[in-house]
C-alpha positions in Angstrom: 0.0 0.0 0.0 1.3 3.6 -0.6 3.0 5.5 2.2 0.5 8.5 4.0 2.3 11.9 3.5 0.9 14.4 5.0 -2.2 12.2 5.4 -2.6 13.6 9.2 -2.7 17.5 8.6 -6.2 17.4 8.8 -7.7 19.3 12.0 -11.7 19.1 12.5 -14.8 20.5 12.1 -16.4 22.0 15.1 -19.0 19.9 16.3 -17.4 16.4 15.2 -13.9 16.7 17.3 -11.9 14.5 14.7 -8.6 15.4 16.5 -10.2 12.9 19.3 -11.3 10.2 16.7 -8.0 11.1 14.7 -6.2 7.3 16.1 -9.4 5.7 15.6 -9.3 6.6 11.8 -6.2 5.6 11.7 -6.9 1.9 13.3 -9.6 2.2 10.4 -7.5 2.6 8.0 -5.5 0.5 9.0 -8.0 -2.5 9.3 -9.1 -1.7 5.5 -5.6 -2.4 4.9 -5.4 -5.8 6.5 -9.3 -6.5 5.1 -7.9 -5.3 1.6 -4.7 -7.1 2.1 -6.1 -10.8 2.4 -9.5 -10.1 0.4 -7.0 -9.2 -3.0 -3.8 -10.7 -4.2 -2.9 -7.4 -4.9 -4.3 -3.6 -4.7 -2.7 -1.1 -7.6 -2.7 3.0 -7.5 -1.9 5.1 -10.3 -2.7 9.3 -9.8 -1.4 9.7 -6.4 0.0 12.7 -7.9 -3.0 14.5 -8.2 -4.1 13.9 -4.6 -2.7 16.7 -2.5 -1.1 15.9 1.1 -3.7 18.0 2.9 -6.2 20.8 2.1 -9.7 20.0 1.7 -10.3 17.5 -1.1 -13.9 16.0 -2.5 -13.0 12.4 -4.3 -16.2 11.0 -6.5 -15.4 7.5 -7.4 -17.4 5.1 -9.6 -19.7 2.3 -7.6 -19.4 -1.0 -8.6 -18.6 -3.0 -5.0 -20.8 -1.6 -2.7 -19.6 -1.5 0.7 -16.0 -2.8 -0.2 -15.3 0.1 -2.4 -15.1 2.2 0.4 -12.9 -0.2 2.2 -10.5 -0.4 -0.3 -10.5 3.5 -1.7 -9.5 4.0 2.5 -6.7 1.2 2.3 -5.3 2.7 -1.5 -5.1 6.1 -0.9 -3.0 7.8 2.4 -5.5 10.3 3.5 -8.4 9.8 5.7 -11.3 9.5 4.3 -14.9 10.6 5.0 -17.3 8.9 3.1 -20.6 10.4 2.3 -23.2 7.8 2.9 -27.5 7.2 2.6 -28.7 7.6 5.7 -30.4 4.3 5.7 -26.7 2.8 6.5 -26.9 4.3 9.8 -30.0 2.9 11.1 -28.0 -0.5 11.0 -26.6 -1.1 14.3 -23.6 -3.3 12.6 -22.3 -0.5 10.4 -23.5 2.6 12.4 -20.2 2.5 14.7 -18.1 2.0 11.8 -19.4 5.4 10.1 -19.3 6.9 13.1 -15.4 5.9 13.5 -15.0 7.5 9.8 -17.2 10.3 10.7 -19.1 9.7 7.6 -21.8 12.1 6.6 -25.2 10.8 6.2 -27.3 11.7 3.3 -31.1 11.5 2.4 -32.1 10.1 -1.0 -35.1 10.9 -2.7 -36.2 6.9 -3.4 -35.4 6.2 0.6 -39.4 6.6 1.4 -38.2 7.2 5.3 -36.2 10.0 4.3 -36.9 13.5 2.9 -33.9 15.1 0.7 -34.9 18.5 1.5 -33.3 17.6 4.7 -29.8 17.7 3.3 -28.6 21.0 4.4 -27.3 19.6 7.4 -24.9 16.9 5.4 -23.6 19.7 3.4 -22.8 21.6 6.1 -21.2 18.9 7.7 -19.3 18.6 4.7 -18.2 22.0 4.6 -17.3 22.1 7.9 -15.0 18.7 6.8 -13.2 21.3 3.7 -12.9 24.1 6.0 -10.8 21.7 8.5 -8.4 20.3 5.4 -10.7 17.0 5.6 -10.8 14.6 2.6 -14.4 13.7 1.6 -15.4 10.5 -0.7 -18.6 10.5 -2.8 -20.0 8.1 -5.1 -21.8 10.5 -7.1 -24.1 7.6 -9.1 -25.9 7.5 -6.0 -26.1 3.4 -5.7 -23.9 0.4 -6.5 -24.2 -1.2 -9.6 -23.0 -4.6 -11.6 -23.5 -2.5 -14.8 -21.4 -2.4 -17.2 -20.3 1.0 -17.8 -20.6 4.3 -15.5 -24.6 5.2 -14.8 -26.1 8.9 -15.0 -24.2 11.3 -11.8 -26.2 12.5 -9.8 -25.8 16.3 -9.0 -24.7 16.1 -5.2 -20.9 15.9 -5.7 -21.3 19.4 -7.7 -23.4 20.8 -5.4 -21.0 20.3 -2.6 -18.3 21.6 -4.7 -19.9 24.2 -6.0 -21.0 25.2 -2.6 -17.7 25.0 -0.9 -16.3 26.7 -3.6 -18.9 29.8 -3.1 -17.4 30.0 0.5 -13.9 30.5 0.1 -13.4 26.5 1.0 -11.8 25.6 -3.1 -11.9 21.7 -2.5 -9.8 19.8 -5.2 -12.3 17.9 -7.4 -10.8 14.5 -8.2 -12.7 11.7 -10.1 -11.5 8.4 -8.7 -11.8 4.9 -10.9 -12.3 1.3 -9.2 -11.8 -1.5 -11.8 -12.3 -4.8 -10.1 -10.2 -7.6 -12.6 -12.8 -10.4 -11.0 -15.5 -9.5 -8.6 -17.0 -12.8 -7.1 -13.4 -14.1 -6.8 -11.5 -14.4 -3.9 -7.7 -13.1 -4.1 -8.4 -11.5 -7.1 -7.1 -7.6 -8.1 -7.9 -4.1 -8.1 -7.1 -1.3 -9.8 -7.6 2.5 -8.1 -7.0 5.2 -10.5 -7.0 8.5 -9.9 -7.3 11.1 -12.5 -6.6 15.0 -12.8 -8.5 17.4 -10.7 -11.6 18.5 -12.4 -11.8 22.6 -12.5 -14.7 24.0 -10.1 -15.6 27.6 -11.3 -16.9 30.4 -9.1 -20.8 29.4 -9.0 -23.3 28.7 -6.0 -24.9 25.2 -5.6 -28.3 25.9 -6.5 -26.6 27.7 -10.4 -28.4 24.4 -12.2 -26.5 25.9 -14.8 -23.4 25.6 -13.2 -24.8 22.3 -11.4 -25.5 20.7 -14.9 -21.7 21.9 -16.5 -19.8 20.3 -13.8 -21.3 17.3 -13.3 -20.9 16.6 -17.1 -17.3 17.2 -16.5 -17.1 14.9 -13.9 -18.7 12.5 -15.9 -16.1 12.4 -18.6 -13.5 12.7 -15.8 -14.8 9.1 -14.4 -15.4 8.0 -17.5 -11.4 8.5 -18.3 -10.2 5.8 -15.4 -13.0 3.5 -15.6 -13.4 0.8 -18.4 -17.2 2.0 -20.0 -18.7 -0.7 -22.1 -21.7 -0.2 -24.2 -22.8 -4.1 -23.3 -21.5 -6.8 -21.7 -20.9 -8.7 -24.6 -19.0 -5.7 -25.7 -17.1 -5.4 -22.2 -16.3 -9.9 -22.9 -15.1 -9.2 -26.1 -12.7 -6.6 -25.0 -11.3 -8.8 -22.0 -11.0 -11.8 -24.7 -9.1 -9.5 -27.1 -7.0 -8.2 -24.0 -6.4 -11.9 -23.0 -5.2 -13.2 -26.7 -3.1 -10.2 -26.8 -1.4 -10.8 -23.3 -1.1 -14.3 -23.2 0.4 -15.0 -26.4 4.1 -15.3 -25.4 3.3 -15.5 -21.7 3.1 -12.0 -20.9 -0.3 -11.6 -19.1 1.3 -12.6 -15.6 3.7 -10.3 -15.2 1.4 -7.4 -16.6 -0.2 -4.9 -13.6 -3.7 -4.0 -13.5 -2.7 -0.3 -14.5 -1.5 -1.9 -18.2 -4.0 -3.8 -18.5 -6.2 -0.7 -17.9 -4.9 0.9 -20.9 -4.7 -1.9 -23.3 -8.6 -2.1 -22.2 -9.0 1.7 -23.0 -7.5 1.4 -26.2 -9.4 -1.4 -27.3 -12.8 0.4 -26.3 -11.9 3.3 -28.2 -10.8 1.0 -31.1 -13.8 -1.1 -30.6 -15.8 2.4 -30.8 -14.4 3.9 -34.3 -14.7 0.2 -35.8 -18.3 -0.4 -35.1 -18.9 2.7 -37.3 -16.7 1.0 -40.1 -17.7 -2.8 -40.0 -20.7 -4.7 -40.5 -22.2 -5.5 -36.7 -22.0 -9.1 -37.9 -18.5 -9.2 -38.5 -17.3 -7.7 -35.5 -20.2 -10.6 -33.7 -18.6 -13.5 -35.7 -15.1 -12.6 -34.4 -16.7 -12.7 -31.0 -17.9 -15.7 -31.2 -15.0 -17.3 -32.9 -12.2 -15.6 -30.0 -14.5 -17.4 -27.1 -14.8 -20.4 -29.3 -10.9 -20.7 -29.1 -11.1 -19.5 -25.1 -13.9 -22.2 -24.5 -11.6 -25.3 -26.4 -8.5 -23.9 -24.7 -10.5 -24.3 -21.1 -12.3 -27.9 -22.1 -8.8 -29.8 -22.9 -7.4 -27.8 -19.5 -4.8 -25.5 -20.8 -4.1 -21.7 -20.6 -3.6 -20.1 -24.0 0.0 -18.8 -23.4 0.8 -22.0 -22.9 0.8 -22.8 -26.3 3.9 -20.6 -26.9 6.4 -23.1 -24.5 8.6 -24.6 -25.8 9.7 -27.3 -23.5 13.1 -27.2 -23.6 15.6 -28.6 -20.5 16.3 -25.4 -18.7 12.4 -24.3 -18.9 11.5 -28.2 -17.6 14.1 -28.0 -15.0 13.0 -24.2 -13.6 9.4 -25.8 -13.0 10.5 -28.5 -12.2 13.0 -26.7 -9.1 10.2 -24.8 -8.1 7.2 -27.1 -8.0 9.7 -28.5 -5.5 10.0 -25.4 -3.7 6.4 -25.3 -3.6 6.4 -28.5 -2.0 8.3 -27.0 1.3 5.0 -24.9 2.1 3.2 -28.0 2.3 3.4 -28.8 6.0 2.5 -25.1 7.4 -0.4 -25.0 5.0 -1.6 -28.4 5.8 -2.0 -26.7 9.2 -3.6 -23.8 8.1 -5.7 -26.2 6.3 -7.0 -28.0 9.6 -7.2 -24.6 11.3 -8.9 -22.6 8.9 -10.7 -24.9 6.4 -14.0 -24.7 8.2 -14.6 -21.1 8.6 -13.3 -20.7 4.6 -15.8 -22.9 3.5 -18.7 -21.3 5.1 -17.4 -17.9 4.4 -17.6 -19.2 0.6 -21.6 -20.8 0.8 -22.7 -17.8 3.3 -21.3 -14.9 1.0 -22.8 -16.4 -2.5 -26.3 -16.9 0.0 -25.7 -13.4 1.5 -25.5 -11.3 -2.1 -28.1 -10.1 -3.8 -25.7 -9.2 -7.1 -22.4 -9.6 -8.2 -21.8 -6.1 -6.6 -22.5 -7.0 -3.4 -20.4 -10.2 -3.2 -17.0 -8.9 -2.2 -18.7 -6.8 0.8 -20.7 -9.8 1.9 -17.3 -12.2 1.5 -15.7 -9.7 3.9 -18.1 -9.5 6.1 -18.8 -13.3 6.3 -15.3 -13.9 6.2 -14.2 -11.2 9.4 -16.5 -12.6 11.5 -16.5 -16.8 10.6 -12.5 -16.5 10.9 -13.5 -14.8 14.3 -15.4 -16.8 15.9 -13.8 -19.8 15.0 -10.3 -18.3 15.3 -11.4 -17.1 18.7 -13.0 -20.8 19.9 -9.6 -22.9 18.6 -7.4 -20.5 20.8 -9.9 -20.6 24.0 -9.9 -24.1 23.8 -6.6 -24.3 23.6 -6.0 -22.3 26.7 -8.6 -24.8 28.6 -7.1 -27.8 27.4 -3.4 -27.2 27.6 -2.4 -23.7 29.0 -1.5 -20.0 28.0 1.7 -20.7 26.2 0.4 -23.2 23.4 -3.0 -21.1 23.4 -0.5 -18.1 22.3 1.4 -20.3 19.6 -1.6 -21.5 17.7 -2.9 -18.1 17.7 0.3 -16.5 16.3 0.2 -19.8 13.6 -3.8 -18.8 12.8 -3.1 -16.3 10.0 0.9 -17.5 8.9 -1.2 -20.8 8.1 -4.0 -19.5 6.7 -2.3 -17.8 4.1 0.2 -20.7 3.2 -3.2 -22.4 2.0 -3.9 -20.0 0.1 -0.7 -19.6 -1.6 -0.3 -23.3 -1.7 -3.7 -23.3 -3.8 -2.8 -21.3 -6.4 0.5 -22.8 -7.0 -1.3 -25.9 -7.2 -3.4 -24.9 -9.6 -0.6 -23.2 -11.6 1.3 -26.7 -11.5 -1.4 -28.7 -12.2 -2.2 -26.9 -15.1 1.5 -26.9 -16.6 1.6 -30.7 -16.0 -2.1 -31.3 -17.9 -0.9 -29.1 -20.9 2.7 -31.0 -20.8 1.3 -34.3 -21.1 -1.6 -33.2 -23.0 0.5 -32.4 -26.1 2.7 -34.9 -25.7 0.3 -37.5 -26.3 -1.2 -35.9 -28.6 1.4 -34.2 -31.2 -1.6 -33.1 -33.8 -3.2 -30.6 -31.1 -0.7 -28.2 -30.5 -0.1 -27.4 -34.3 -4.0 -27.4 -34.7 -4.7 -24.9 -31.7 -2.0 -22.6 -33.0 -3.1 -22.8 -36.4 -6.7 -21.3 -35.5 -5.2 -18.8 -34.1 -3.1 -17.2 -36.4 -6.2 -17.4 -38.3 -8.1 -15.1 -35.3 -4.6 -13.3 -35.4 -5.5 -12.4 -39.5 -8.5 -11.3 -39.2 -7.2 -9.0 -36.0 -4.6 -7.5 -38.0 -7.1 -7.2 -41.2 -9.3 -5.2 -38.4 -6.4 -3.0 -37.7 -5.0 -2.2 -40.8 -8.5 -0.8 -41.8 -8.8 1.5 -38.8 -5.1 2.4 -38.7 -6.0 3.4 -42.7 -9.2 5.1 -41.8 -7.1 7.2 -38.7 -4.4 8.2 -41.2 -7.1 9.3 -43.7 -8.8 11.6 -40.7 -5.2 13.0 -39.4 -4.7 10.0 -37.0 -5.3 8.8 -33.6 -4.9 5.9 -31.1 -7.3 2.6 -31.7 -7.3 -0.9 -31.9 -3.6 -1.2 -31.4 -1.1 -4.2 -29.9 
């Protein structure tokens, strides 16, 4: 995670005495870390840049995680966040003490029947009293999370409040913030926090629906710049397919961080785009169908894709070899971990998938599960421990708990990984035909990409050029 500087400079409001709460948003903080930590393999930031060390700042970020966006937006980024959420959240006694500990500002919505909006005056004061202390405020200015596939219509609020602050000598930074989640309903997967440059507030009151309208257009294409906006999801599959065949060809797609992957994704949107306006709909479908046709054959005989570009020569059969064996030494601390910790992983899994009502709310419902399953059961192994054999060993297993746990995990994926190698080794040794076959269909998708590219590279040079479908 990055480093916080400056991230403390912030004095408080009067009336919510955040230099008292100051160390327990730093314990939250610090516990979105850990959650963060073991919920994804691994959490990338680009933009820091643009996020000033103190001063007042109002961050709008896309929605497509529910609660775990906020969780991980406070583990990414080094300054204390204060999260503007519906006031419904608060009426749950399970997350009312967290928001509290945030100092979160609750706001009414117009479809919340118990609430009336008009009441709001007192959440943006709140949040002007936030700016004028140097606080950093988070918004998700499409009101709700979604699973869609692109950003939905802002709402005006995050405008408003700038607009407002703005209007009273407060000038909070305006910064549009993008989550890109590479698998949600996937455990250990990765995320991808991008911030992007600081959208201009002019000199305007909230209630200049002028003004109101203006910015939040520009904060529109401002999130719409470090998010991934698909038109479909058959559109959004096609351009992770094309990403994929792209990436995996000579092994590549590993080693590649979420923030390149972002681009290459960008690109091919914006390739996709200008294409759609220069192909037939029907080709661009048929090469769909044809790239997921080679995915799906690829998966049925077991084998990744860049695996048809090893060679297996000695040296590459004796590295795998070398560290399957290495792999091997993890074996007896996650074997532990396995006994100690396969229960509550288990249930964590059948609860969460019970608990969500949409792949947005899986990863907040796997947390939540997961924090307090490992708990409980954590917490009952160690007491029983301490009944049945003393305080010292009751203190060993409870320092082994997590060390284990994650050995289990690791030892999982590598598992996986190997197992994997070994099918596609054998695989095309016994059968000597397939290899030749599968990489004959896809130079053939390979053609047809390159035909595609060559016609929109033409068409760019013919309109004074531009930045598509490229490799």
């Amino acid at each position: 995670m990055p480093a916080a500087p400056g991230a403390g400079m912030q004095d408080g409001p009067a009336g919510m005495t955040p230099g008292r709460s100051r160390p327990g948003q730093r314990l939250w903080q610090g516990f979105c870390r850990l959650v963060t930590a073991v919920y994804y393999a691994r959490c990338e930031v680009a933009g820091l840049e643009h996020l000033p060390a103190r001063g007042p700042v109002l961050l709008c970020a896309n929605h497509p995680n529910a609660l775990a966006d906020a969780v991980v937006l406070q583990a990414a980024l080094p300054r204390l966040l204060h999260p503007v959420a519906r006031s419904g959240l608060f009426r749950n006694p399970l997350l009312r003490p967290f928001l509290k500990l945030q100092q979160a500002v609750p706001v009414r919505r117009r479809r919340d029947p118990a609430d009336d909006p008009r009441r709001n005056e007192d959440a943006f004061q709140k949040v002007y009293e936030l700016f004028a202390a140097g606080g950093a405020v988070l918004i998700f200015p499409e009101g709700q999370s979604h699973d869609d596939p692109r950003l939905r219509p802002l709402k005006t609020g995050a405008a408003r409040m700038a607009l407002g602050a703005r209007a009273r000598g407060l000038a909070p930074v305006l910064l549009p913030v993008g989550l890109n989640f590479a698998h949600r309903e996937r455990f250990r997967s990765r995320v991808f926090v991008q911030v992007g440059p600081p959208v201009p507030v002019p000199a305007a009151g909230e209630h200049d629906e002028a003004a109101v309208r203006a910015l939040t257009a520009e904060l529109a294409r401002g999130l719409e710049a470090v998010t991934v906006n698909a038109a479909s999801y058959d559109e959004l599959e096609l351009l992770r397919a094309l990403e994929r065949f792209f990436a995996l060809r000579h092994g590549r797609y590993r080693a590649r961080g979420m923030a390149a992957r972002q681009r290459a994704l960008k690109r091919l949107a914006e390739g996709h785009a200008r294409l759609r306006a220069l192909v037939d709909d029907r080709r661009l479908a048929a090469l769909r169908r044809r790239l997921l046709q080679f995915e799906r054959l690829c998966r049925h005989l077991g084998i990744r894709d860049h695996e048809l570009g090893v060679e297996y020569r000695p040296a590459v059969v004796t590295r795998f070899v070398l560290r399957s064996l290495g792999v091997l030494l993890v074996l007896p601390v996650a074997a532990w971990g396995w006994v100690t910790s396969g229960v509550p992983s288990w249930l964590t899994r059948r609860l969460s998938a019970r608990l969500a009502r949409g792949p947005d709310q899986f990863d907040t419902a796997a947390m939540a599960a997961g924090l307090v399953l490992f708990a409980l059961w954590w917490g009952a192994e160690v007491t029983l421990a301490w009944i049945l054999a003393g305080p010292a060993p009751a203190l060993g297993l409870a320092a082994s708990l997590p060390p284990s746990a994650a050995a289990a995990a690791f030892f999982r994926r590598e598992r996986e990984r190997i197992t994997d190698s070994v099918r596609a080794f054998v695989l095309f040794t016994r059968r000597r035909r397939l290899k030749p076959e599968l990489l004959a269909r896809r130079r053939m998708l390979e053609r047809e990409l390159a035909r595609l590219i060559r016609l929109l590279r033409r068409h760019e040079l013919e309109a004074g050029g531009g930045h598509g479908l490229q490799r």
